[in-house]
N, C-alpha and C positions, 0 to 999 in steps of 0.2 A: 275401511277408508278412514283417515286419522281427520279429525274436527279441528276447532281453533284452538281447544287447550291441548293436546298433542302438540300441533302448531309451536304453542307458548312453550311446551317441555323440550320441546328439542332445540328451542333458541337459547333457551336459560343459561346453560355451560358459558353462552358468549359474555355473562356477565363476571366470569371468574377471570377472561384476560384480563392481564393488569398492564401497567403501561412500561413496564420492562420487554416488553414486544411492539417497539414503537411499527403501526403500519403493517404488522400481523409479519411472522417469518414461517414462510413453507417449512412444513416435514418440524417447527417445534413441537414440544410433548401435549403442549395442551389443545393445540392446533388440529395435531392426528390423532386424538384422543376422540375430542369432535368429531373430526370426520369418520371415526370407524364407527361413533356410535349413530351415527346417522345411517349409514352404508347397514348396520346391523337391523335399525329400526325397518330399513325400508324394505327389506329380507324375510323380516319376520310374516309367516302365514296371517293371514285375516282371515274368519271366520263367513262362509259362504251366508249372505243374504238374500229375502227374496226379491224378486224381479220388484225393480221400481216401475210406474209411470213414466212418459216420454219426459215431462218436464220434470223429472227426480234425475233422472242421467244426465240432464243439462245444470243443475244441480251439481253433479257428482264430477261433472268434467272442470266447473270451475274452481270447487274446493282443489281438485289435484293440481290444477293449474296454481294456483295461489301457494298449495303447498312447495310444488315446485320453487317457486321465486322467492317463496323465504329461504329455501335452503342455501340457494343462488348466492341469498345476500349474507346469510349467516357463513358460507363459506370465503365470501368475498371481505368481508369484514376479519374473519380470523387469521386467513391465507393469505392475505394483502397483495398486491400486485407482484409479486414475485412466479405466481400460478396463473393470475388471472389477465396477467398483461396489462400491460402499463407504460407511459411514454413519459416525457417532460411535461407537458401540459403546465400547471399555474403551481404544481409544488413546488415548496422551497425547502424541504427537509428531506433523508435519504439515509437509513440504516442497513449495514448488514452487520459481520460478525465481524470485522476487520478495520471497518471504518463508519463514521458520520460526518453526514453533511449537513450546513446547515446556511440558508441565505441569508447574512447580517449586515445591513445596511447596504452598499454594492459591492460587495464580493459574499463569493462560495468559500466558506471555512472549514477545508475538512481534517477530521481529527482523528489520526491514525488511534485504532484499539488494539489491532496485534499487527505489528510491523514487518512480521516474520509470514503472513498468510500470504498466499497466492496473489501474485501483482490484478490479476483477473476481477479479483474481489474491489479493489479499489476503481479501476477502471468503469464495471458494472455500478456502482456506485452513481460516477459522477454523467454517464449514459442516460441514468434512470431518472434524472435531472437535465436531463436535454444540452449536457455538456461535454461535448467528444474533446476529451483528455483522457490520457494514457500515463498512468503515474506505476512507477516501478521506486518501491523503497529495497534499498540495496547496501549490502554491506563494505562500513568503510570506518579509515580509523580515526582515535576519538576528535580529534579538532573540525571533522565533517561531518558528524552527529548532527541530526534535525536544518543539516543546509541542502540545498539544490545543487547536485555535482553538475549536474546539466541539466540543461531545457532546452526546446526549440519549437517551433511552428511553422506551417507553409503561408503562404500569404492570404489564402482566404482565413484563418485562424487570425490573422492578426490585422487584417482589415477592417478600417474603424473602430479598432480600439484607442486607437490617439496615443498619446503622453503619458507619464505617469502613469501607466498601467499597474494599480494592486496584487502584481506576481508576489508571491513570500514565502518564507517557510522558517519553520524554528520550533521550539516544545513550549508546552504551557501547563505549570506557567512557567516563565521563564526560566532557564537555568535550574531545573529539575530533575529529577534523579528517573530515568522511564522505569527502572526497576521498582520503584514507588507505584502504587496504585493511583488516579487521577491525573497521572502525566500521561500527555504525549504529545507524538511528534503532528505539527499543525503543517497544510499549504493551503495556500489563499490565491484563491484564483479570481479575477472581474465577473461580475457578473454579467457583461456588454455578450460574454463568451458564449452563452445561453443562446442555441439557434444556428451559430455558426457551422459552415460547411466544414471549416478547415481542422483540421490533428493540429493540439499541443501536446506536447508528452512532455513530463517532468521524472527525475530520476535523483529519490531523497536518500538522504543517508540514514544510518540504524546503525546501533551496534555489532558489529562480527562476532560469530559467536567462535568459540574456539576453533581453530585447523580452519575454520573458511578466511579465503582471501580478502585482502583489498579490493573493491572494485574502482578506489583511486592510488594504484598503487607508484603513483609518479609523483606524488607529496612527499617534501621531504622530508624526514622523521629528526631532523634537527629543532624542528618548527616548535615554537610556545606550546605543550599541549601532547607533543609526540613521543614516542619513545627515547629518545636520543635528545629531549629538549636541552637546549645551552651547550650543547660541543660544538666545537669547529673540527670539522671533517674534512672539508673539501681540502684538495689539496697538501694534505699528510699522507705517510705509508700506508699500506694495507696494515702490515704488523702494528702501528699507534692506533689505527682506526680500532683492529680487532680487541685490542685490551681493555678499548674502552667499550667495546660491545659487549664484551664478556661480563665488563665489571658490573655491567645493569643488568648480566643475567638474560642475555639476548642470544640470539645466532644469528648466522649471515649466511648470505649465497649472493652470486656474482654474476655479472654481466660486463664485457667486453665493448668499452667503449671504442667506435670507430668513426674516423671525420674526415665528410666528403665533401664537396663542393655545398654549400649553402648550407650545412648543419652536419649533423653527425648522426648515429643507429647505434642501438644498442641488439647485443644478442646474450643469450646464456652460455656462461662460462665453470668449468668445475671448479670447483676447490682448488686439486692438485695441480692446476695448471696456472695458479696464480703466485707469483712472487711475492714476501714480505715487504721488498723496497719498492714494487710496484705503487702507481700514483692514485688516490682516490679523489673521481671527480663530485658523485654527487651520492648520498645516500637515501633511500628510500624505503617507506614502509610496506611491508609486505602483508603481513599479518600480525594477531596477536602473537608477541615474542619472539619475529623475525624482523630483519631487514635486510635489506637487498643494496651490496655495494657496487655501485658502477665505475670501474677501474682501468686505466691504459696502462701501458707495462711500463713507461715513463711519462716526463710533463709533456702536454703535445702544447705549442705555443698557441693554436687554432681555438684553444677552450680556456674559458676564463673559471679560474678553481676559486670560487664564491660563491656556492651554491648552499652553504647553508643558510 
């Protein structure tokens, strides 16, 4: 049966976590290290003693018992709420591998650490914080980096929040390079949100990494910022458009603009079925090193070719 200083040997380890494990993270090295060597201690044979007295096994039930609750708490301390369960309750901070949260005056600041993990990871995050938001960072090209492509909520969500409500988003610090270590991409949620029934979901922008698509791929690459920044497009040939796609070292693929009653559709179109002296209404980005021209086979008077 292990005594107090056993007791004190088996909690000791907890004095090497350091505060690079904000809140203790399941399954880290020093965390299961811990735990196995507990799980090992508590394995190992003990040594057969003789029979106590009645009040020596009421003795002996309380030392186990005691022992039990420190290991409780030495796990509860290493393993942090991610094992042990955990709610919203009165925290205002929130780590995993993907994101931090932090509550800074009235709003939730969270600060994207890998942009590219499992939207799930973020989500859990602002959960574990008693804030049902749903943030998906998604790729898009560069003039929507660190903005909010979208957002929405249902009305218990945005019930008595009022005016003015602290939504945001953007990198920190400003105008930062994410490729740089100490940047990233931030949203700033009210804190009023804390408690609510209702789903917000936010949907941030990130870099694309190569061959993935836009997930705003209806911005148009003429734009300050974009691949095609400063041409005028709209409204010249396919062949003018293409030379100058080419000359930035781009490629293109196409879509068949068609107008009906109250607006127009587009669909995908090949290559070879497209005319040089066909009309270009709008161009878009598609990915890195493409763009996507949207073209009628002449001017249709129904569209206004201004779209850069």
């Amino acid at each position: 049966m292990k005594d107090i200083d056993e007791i004190n040997e088996l909690l000791r380890p907890l004095a090497r976590i350091g505060t690079d494990e904000p809140g203790g993270r399941a399954g880290g090295t020093r965390a299961q290290a811990l735990f196995t060597d507990i799980i090992a201690q508590e394995r190992q044979p003990t040594p057969v003693e003789p029979p106590r007295r009645r009040g020596d096994r009421h003795w002996a039930r309380r030392t186990l018992l005691g022992l039990a609750a420190s290991v409780v708490l030495a796990l509860g301390v290493v393993l942090g709420p991610s094992l042990l369960g955990h709610g919203g309750g009165s925290a205002t901070s929130y780590a995993n591998s993907a994101v931090e949260i932090q509550k800074e005056a009235d709003t939730y600041v969270a600060r994207i650490k890998d942009p590219y993990a499992d939207y799930q990871k973020f989500s859990e995050a602002f959960r574990a914080l008693g804030l049902n938001v749903e943030l998906r960072v998604i790729p898009v090209s560069p003039t929507a980096v660190g903005k909010i492509v979208r957002m929405g909520g249902n009305a218990a969500s945005m019930d008595g929040l009022g005016s003015n409500v602290p939504f945001g988003a953007g990198k920190e610090p400003t105008d930062c390079d994410l490729a740089d270590s100490g940047c990233f991409l931030t949203v700033t949620v009210p804190a009023t949100l804390k408690g609510t029934s209702g789903l917000m979901h936010f949907e941030l922008g990130r870099p694309a990494e190569p061959n993935e698509s836009y997930a705003n791929d209806w911005l148009p690459a003429t734009r300050a910022g974009e691949q095609l920044a400063g041409a005028k497009m709209s409204g010249r040939t396919v062949g003018d458009v293409l030379a100058e796609v080419r000359k930035r070292g781009l490629t293109a693929d196409f879509d068949l603009v068609t107008v009906h009653d109250g607006g127009y559709q587009v669909k995908p179109l090949a290559a070879d079925q497209v005319g040089a002296d066909w009309i270009v209404y709008k161009v878009a980005s598609v990915r890195v090193g493409e763009v996507r021209l949207q073209v009628t086979p002449e001017r249709n008077p129904a569209l206004e070719y201004n779209q850069d």
